[in-house]
N, C-alpha and C positions, 0 to 999 in steps of 0.2 A: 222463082215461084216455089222450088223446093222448099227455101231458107224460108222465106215464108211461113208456108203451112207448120215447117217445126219451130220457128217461133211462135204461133199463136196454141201448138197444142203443148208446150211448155209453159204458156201462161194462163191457157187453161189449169193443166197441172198446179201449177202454184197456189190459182185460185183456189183451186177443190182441195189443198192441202191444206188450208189452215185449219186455225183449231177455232172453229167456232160456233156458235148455235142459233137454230132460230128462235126470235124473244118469244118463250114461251109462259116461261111463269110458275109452269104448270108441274107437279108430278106422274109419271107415266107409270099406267098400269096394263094389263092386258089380262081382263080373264074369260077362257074357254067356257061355252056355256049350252045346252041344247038351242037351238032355234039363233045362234048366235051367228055372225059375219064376220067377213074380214072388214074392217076399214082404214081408210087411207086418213090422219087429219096432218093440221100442222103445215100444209103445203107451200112449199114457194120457191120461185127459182129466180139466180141471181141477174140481176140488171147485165145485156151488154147490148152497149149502144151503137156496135159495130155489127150490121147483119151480116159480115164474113165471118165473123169471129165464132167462138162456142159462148155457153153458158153452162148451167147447173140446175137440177130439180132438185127441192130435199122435202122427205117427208115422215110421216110414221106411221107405220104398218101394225093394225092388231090384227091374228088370227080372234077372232072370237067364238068359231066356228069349233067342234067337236072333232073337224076332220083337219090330219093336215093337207097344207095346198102347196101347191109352188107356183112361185111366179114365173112367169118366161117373159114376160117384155113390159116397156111402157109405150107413150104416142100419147104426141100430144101437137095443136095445131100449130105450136109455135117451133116448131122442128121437124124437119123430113126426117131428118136419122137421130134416136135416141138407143143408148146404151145405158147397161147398167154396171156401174164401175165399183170399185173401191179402190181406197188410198192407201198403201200401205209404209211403213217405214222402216229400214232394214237396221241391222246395229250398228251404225256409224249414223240414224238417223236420215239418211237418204230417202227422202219421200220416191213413190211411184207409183202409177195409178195404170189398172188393168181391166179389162172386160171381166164380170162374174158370170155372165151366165145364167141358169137358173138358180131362183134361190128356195129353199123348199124351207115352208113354218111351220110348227109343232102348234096343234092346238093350243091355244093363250099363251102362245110367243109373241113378241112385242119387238121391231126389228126399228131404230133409227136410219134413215136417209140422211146424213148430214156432211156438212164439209167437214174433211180431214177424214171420211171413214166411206160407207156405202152411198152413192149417190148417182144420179140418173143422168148422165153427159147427154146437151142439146145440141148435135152438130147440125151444119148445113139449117139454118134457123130462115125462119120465112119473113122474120122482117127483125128489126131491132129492139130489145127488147127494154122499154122503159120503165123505171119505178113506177109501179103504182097499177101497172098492166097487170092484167087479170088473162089465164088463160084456163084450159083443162086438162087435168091427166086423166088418164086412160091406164091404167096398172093392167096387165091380164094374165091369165094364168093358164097352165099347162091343159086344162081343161074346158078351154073356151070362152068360159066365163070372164067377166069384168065386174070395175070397180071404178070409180071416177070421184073427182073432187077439182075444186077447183084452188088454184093457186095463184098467190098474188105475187110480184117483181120487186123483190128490193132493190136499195142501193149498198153499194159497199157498206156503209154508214149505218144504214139499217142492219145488215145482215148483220155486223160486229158486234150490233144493241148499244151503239152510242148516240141510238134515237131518242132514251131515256124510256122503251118499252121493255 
């Protein structure tokens, strides 16, 4: 059972380490502004078709707000337990991936969720999670408040963007 569980948070690991993006397209900006918010866009987390297994949220965070905030967690229905991790790689390249914590944003700071870097680990998930499955985040901040979006399930395939998106 032990061997287990560190097999699948190793393969979690692996997964959340590559270097990849979600199809976006797009150029990312983030500016602070009076009467401005934080928002969550970009969302999605990856396909896993084993409900013992883990998966991955990635998204993108603007402060747009005048004030800084910090986040303290996510939640979301497709997971009992979610953490917020980053990946890091030491000088020999050795991937490893750690809880963060809180993360505090600077008015129109612009923070990526992505594999290979900050990302939102879905342990203990409540069913299996299929492409194309649509769930919600829940981001929340040290102050009570929320923010929500919803996020759709890639597949390997997709998330690598040799969907042709």
């Amino acid at each position: 059972m032990r061997a287990t569980t560190a097999l699948i948070a190793l393969l979690a690991l692996a997964a959340c380490a590559e270097r990849t993006s979600a199809p976006t397209g797009k150029t990312l900006s983030c500016e602070a502004r009076e009467g401005g918010a934080v928002t969550l866009s970009g969302a999605w987390l990856r396909e896993q078709k084993d409900a013992s297994g883990m998966s991955a949220a990635y998204f993108t965070l603007c402060n747009g707000s005048m004030s800084e905030v910090t986040i303290a967690g996510l939640s979301t229905p497709a997971a009992r337990l979610v953490e917020l991790h980053e990946t890091t790689r030491d000088a020999n390249g050795v991937a490893s991936m750690a809880p963060v914590g809180e993360i505090a944003l600077k008015p129109g700071e612009l923070v990526q969720f992505e594999p290979g870097g900050k990302h939102a680990m879905l342990m203990s998930l409540s069913a299996p999670i299929i492409a194309g499955d649509r769930t919600n985040l829940v981001l929340q901040f040290a102050d009570g408040s929320t923010v929500s979006a919803e996020a759709v399930a890639k597949s390997a395939a997709e998330a690598a963007g040799r969907d042709g998106h």
